[in-house]
Residue, then its C-alpha position, 0 to 999 in steps of 0.5 A: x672545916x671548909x674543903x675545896x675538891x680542885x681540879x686542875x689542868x688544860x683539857x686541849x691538851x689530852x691527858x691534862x685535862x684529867x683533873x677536870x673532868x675527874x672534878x666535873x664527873x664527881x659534880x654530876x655524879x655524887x653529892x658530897x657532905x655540905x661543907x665541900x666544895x668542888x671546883x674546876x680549877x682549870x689553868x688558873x695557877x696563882x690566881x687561885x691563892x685566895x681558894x687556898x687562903x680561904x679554905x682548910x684543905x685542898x684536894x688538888x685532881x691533876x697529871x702528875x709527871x713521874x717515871x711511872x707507867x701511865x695510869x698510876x695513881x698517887x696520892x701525896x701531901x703537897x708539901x711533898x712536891x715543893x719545887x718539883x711542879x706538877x705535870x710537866x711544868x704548864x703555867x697551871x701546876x706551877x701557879x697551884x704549888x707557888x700559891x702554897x709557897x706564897x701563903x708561907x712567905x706571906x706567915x699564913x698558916x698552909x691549908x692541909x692539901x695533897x694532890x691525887x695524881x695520875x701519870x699521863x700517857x699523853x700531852x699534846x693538843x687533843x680533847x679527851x683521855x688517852x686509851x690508858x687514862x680512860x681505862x684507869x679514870x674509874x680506879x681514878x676516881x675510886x681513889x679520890x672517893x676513898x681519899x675524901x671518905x677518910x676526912x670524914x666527908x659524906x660521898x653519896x652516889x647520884x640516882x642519874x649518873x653520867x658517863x666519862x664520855x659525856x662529860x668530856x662531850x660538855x667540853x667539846x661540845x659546851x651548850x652555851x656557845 
């Protein structure tokens, strides 16, 4: 069984960002078993159908917009969330559920998916987490750790761990540049 961790979301827009840094904070924190693949996902949208034809089952990291405080954590099937959209509607959320709806009108068989998603306190133009988000990112993570504990995937904890902060720091600050 091939499984995709993917996080999606828009890190220049605060909370939106929280699937991809929850996706680089599980790279550089814990090794998962070998047929687990991690993958930032970004505001790819539809351009990642070939991820979900390719694989058997998407676990999406993502904001997801509910009437909810902000910090909840849900974890639903995405079949679920068929015409609703993720978030509050960015090109991203959009692309990842219509690439589900094209693998059904394309007779595919759909990959087993959810999302693991947070309510946001916060979408506007700013790097990094509200004060709300980055209280609930452990609780966050703890939930998408158990979840991948469930499918039987191996989650082992790193010897050198990096903190939220300074994974959203490699954001800001990107070596490469």
């Amino acid at each position: 069984m091939r499984v995709v961790v993917l996080g999606v979301g828009n890190v220049l827009e605060e909370d939106d960002g929280i699937g991809i840094y929850a996706s680089a904070y599980l790279s550089a924190n814990y090794t998962l078993s070998d047929h687990v693949q991690i993958i930032n996902g970004g505001v790819e949208g539809i351009n990642l159908l070939n991820l979900f034809l390719e694989n058997d089952h998407i676990i999406i990291l993502d904001t997801i917009n509910l009437e909810d405080d902000a910090g909840s954590i849900y974890n639903i099937p995405s079949y679920e969330l068929s015409g609703y959209g993720l978030n509050s509607g960015g090109a991203h959320e959009v692309g990842v559920m219509q690439c589900l709806d094209m693998i059904e009108l394309m007779g595919h068989p759909l990959p087993e998916s959810n999302v693991i998603g947070i309510v946001p306190k916060s979408i506007t133009f700013h790097m990094g987490l509200s004060i709300e988000l980055e209280e609930r990112f452990s609780s966050y993570i703890n939930t998408v750790i158990n979840y991948l504990k469930t499918c039987d995937i191996e989650v082992v904890e790193n010897e050198t761990q990096q903190t939220l902060l300074e994974i959203i720091d490699t954001f800001k600050y990107p070596s490469h540049l």
